[in-house]
N, C-alpha and C positions, 0 to 999 in steps of 0.2 A: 729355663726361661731367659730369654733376651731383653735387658733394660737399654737404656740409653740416657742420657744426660746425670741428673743426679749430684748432690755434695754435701758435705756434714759440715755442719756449724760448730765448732768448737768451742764451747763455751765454759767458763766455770757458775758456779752455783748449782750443780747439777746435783738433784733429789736422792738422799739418802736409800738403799733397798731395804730399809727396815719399815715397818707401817704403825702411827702412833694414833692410839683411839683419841681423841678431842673429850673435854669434859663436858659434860652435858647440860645445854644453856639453859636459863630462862626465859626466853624469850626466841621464837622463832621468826625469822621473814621472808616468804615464800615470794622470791617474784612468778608474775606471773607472765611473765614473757624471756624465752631463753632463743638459743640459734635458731631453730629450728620448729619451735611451738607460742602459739598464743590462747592463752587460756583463759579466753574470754567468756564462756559459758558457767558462771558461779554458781554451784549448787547449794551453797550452805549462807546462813543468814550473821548475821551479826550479832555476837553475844552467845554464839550454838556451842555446845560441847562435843568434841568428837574423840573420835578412838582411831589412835596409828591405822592406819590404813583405810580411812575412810579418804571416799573422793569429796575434794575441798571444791574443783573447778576441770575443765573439759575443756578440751580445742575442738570445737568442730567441725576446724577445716582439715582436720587431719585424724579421721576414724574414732574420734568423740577420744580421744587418748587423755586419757584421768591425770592430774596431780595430786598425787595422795595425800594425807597426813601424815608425818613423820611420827609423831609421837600425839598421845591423847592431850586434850589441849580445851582452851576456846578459843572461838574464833572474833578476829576484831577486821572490820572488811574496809571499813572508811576511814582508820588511823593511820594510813602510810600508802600512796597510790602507787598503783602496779605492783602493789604488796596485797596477801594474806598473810595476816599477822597470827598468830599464838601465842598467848598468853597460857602463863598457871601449869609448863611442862613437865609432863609426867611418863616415866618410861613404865607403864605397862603392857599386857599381853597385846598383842596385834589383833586386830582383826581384819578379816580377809572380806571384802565390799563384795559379796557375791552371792546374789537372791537364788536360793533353790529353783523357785518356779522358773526362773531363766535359765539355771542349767538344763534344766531337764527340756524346754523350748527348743535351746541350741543342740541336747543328745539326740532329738527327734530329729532338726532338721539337719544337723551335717555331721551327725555319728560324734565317736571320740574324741578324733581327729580335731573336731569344731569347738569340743570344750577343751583342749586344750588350745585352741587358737585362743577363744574366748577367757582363759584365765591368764595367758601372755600380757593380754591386754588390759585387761579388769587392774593386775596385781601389779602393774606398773611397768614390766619387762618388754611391753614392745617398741618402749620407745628406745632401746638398744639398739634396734633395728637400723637399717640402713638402707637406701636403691643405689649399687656399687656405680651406677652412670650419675643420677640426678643428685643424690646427698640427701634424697626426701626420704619422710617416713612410710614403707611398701605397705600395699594393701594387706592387714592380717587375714585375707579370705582367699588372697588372691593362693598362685603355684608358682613358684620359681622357678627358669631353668637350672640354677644352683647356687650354692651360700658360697660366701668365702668368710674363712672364722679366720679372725688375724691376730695372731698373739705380741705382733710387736708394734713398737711407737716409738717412730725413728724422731721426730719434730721435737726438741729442747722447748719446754722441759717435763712434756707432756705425763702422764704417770705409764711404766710399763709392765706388758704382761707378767712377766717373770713373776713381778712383786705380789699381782695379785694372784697368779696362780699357786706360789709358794704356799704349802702346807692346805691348799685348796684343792689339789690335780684329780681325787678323784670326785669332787663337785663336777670340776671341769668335765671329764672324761662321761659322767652322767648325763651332764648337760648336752655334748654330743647327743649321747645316745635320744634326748628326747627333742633333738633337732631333726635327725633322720626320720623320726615316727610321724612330723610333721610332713614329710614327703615319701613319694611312690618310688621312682628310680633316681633320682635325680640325685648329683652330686654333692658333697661338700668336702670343699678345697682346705683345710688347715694349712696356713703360711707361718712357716717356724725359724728361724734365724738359722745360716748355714753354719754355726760354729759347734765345737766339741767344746763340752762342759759337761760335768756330772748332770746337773741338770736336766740337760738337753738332751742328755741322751736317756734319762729317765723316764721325760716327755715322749720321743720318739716311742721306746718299749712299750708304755703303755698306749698308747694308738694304733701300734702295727696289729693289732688284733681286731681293729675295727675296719670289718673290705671294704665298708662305704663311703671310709675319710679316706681321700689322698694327700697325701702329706708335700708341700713344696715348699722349700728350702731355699731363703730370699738375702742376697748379701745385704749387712748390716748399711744402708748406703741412704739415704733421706732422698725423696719419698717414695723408695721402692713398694712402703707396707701402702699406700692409698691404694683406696678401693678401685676409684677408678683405672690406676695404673696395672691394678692385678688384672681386672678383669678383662683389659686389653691384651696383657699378655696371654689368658688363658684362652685368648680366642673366642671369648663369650661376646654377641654383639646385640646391641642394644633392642635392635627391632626383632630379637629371639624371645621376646617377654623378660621381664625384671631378675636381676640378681640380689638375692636379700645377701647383704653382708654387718657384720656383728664381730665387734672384737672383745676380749678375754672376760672385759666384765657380762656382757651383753648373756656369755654362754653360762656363765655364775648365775644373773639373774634366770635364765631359763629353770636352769635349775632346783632353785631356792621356788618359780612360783609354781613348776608343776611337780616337784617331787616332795615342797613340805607346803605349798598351797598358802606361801606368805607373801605379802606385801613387800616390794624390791625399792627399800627407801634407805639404802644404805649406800654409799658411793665411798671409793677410795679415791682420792682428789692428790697430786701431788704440787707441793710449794715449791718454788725455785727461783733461782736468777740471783744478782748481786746483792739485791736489797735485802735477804733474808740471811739471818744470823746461823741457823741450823734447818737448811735447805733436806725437805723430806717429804715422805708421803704421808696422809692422815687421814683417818677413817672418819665422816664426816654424812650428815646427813646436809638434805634440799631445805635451804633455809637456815643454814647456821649461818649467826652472825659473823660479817666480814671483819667487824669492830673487832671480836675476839680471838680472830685468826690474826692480826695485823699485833693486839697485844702482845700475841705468844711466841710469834717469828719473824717479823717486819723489824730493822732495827730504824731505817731509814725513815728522818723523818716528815721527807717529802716526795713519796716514792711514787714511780709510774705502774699502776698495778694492774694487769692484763689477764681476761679472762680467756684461758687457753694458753696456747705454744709462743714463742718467742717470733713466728713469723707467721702463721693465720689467725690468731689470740685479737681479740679486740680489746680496748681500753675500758675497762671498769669505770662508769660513773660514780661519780658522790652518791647519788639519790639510787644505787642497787646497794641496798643494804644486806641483803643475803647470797647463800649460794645458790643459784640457778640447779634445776633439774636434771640438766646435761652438761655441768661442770665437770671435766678433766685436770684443770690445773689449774692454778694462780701465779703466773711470773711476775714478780720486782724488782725493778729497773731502778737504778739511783737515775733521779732526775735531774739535770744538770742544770746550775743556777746561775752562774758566769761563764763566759766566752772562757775556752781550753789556751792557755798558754802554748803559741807554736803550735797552734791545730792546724797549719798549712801544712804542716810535713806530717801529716796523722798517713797511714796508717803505722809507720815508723814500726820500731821496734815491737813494741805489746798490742800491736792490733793484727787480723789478719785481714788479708786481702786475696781474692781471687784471682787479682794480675801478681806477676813475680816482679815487677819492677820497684819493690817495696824488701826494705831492712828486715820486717817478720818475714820475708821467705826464704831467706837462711837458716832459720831456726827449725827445729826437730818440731815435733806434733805438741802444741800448746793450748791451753784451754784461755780464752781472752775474759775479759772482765769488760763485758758489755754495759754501756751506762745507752741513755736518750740522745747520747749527744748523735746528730747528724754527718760528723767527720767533713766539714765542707759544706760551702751553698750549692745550692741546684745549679746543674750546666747542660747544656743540649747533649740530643744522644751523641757519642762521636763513634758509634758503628765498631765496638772492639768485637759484639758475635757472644760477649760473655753468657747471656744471657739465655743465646739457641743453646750455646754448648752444655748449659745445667739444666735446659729445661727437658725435666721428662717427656713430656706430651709431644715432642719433633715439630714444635712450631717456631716460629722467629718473632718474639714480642720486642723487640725493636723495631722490625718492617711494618708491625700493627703500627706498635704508638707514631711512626712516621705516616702510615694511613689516618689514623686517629686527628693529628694534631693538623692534616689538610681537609678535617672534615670527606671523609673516602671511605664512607662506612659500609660500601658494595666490597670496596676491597678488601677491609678488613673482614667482611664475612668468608667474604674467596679463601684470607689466609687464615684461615680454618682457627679464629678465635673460640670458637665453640670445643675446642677439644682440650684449650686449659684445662686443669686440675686444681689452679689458685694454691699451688705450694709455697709460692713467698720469693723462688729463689731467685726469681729474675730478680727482683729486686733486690734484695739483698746483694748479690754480687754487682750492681748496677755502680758503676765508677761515678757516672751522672749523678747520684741519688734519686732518679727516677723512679717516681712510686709505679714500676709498670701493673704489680700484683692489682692496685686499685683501676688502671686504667681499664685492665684486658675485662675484669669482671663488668665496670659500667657500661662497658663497648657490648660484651653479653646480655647484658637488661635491655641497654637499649635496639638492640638485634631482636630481641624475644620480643620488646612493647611494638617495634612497627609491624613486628611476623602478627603480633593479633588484633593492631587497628586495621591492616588488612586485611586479615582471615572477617572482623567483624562489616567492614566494609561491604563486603563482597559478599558479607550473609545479610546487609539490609539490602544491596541492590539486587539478589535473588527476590527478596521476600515481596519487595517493592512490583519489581518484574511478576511476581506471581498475584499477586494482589490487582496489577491492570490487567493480565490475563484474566480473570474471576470476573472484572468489573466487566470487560471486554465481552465475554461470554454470556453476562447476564444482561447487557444490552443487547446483544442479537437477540434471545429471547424476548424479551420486553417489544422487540421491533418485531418478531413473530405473532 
């Protein structure tokens, strides 16, 4: 496979490979909006008692995909907004939300095959899921031309396969197996790290007996593991029907819901960045408080704390009191509260920089101690190219933001801003401090909002058109 652009961010505070279970709260706080889901559909009332794995609340827009209960509880709906709260937590036996009469509904109309789509989704596991082009959650009914199962997570300080696979591999290797059964011919790509390690070559062994995974072997290089990026290089194209893609947990939770038919409310979440005393990973449920995670590893004590990666991770608000359903990390950043003494010459010694015309690029491979500060005020683009040369996707988001900034949004469609990936790196390597990551994506919103006030346009003045035809015809009659 052939990449192109690409570059590692060398950071220190990076997540321990060990996994430490969290002690089990009193108090739970479920938001109820994450990246990707709004779970606006509330099924349960205020004051109700539920049992782990009951559905609290449903997205609609996205194949009715459940937010379970983590553990047995009651429910408090009106104490904390875009929260369900739990109170009175209690770890007992799970129970698995799944009516007889409606299995046997779904054995009728779409075989095995259909219950096991249907407990994917009941038991929480499909929202692992992924469409390797859009980032949406794929139709669980739909057929994939094929999966791509990704064991790595090159993005700082994301949590990585390894860790969860360790002492797990033959979950994993099940889990295959009951990915396949979901398909007829069609493939799945496992993407495994091209390095030699016991490990690794463990993983391989055990896979080479399976003819339906092909195995591709991806340099360790940020963001070679994106979905989208694999699935350009596999030559899979978008208008061949959906690519479902799923990484390491995603193939655990398969697992765990069709081969012991449990509730997937278990998430390994890794901590990292500056602001964290003993940077790790932690076994953690949806709704654990953030309060308690900031006691046990936060030292700082006015930290920037970021839900996700160090460069597509958003900012943690005060008012998200819990862990989101689709948490992978938590990065903390010391937040900087005076101006840096002799920040004109930053990147200097202890920073690194993308251009070589800086004192860190003498130095051997160093991990940097990234804080908030912005190293410099913002300055217009001055065109060094850094930005085509990391970006995976073969675009030029300098000549966008130079279309962008003269209002020239035909050309920016021309230069093909549709095929970002949103990895962060333009920006990041930007000398300017140019947030290009935020620009290319709004320039995509607003690309998609006119593509459907027109698409809407043009279906009222059909409708309109078809409506005076109707009137049109029923006056000649009338004149008959």
């Amino acid at each position: 496979m052939n990449f192109r652009g690409g570059y590692n961010v060398e950071l220190k505070g990076k997540p321990a490979g060990t996994v430490r279970a969290m002690p089990e709260p009193k108090t739970l706080f479920l938001p109820l909006h994450s990246e990707r889901f709004n779970f606006t559909d509330i099924r349960v009332k205020n004051g109700q008692k539920v049992s782990g794995g009951d559905v609290l609340a449903s997205d609609p827009d996205n194949y009715a995909v459940p937010l379970l209960a983590p553990r047995t509880g009651t429910v408090h709906i009106e104490e904390l907004e875009g929260h369900i709260v739990l109170k009175d937590i209690a770890r007992l036996a799970e129970h698995a939300d799944i009516a007889e009469k409606e299995m046997l509904h779904v054995e009728r109309k779409m075989g095995a095959s259909g219950i096991k789509r249907y407990k994917l989704l009941s038991l929480g596991a499909w929202q692992f899921f992924y469409d390797a082009f859009t980032g949406a959650l794929p139709d669980p009914l739909g057929t994939p031309q094929a999966i791509i199962v990704s064991t790595l997570s090159l993005e700082p300080f994301l949590t990585r396969g390894d860790v969860q696979i360790h002492k797990r591999l033959l979950n994993f290797t099940r889990g295959l197996e009951h990915l396949q059964s979901l398909l007829e011919y069609q493939p799945i790509y496992l993407v495994l790290p091209n390095i030699t390690s016991e490990f690794a070559n463990l993983i391989r062994n055990q896979i080479r007996g399976y003819a339906s995974v092909k195995m591709l072997e991806v340099p360790l290089k940020y963001p070679y593991d994106h979905f989208t990026i694999l699935a350009r290089r596999l030559n899979l194209k978008s208008d061949s029907g959906p690519v479902w893609a799923v990484r390491t947990e995603g193939v655990l939770a398969v697992d765990r819901a069709l081969t012991l038919t449990k509730p997937c409310t278990v998430r390994i979440v890794s901590i990292g960045g500056m602001g964290i005393n003993s940077p790790t990973h932690m076994k953690v449920i949806p709704g654990y408080p953030i309060k308690k995670i900031r006691e046990s590893y936060i030292f700082e004590p006015a930290p920037r704390i970021i839900n996700g990666g160090i460069l597509t991770g958003k900012m943690l608000t005060a008012d998200t009191l819990g862990v989101d359903t689709e948490c992978r990390g938590i990065t903390v950043l010391r937040e900087l509260q005076e101006r840096e003494f002799l920040g004109f010459i930053r990147p200097g010694w202890s920073r690194h920089s993308y251009s070589n015309c800086y004192l860190s690029s003498l130095r051997k491979n160093f991990r940097e101690e990234l804080t908030t500060g912005l190293r410099g005020e913002l300055r217009p683009c001055i065109s060094c190219n850094f930005c085509e040369e990391v970006c995976p996707a073969g675009i030029m988001p300098y000549l966008i933001h130079k279309y962008l900034y003269a209002d020239l949004i035909e050309e920016v469609e021309q230069a093909r801003v549709d095929l970002c990936v949103e990895c962060g790196l333009c920006s990041y390597v930007c000398p300017s401090k140019i947030e290009l990551r935020k620009q290319l994506i709004d320039a995509k919103a607003l690309i998609a909002k006119e593509k459907e006030e027109i698409r809407q346009e043009q279906q009222r003045r059909e409708e309109l058109h078809k409506q005076q035809e109707e009137a049109r015809k029923q006056a000649e009659e009338n004149t008959e």
